[in-house]
C-alpha positions in Angstrom: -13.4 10.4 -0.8 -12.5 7.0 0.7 -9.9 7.6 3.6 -8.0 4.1 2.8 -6.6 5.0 -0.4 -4.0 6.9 -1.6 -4.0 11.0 -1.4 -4.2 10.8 -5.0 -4.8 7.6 -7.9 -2.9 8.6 -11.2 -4.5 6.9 -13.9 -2.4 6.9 -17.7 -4.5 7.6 -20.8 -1.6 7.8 -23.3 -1.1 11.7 -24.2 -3.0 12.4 -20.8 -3.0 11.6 -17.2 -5.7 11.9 -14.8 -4.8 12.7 -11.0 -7.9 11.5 -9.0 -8.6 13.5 -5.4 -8.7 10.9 -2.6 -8.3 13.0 0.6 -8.8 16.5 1.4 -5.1 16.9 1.5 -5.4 16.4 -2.0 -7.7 18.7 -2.3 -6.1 21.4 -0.3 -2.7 20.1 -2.4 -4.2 21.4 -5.4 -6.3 24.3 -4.5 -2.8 25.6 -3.1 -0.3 24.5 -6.1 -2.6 23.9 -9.4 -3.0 27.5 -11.4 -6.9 28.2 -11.4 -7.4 27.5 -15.0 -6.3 23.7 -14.7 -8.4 21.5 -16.7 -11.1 18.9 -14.7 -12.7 15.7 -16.1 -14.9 14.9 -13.5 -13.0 15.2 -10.2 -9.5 14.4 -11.6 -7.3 16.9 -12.7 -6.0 16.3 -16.0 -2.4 16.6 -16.5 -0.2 16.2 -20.1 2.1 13.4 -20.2 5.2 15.7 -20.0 4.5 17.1 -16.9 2.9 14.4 -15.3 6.1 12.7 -13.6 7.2 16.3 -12.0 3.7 17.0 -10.5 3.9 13.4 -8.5 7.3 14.1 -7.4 6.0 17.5 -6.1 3.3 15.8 -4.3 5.4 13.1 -2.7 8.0 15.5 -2.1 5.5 17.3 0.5 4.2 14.5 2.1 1.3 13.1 0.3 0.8 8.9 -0.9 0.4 8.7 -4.9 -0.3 5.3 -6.7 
């Protein structure tokens, strides 16, 4: 995880979107707030397109940097 980026990188893939883990607040962010039988590509969660725009808000509402 590089420490000069963003907490987490949200990358568009049409009718998905994958949140990439930058920081271990991002980590702990998730472990605390993502139900346990999210989906994973790789590191990234992988979020639907409707829900998406909520989950950044959430994140940015507690204090983490999205981009």
């Amino acid at each position: 995880m590089k420490s000069n980026q963003a907490d987490f990188s949200i990358e568009n893939h049409g009718s998905i979107f994958l949140f990439r883990m930058n920081s271990p607040a991002a980590v702990q962010w998730v472990a605390e707030n993502v139900q346990r039988d999210a989906q994973f590509f790789g590191d990234a969660l992988i979020v639907e397109t409707r829900y998406a725009r909520d989950l950044a808000v959430g994140m940015i509402a507690d204090g983490l940097e999205v981009s």
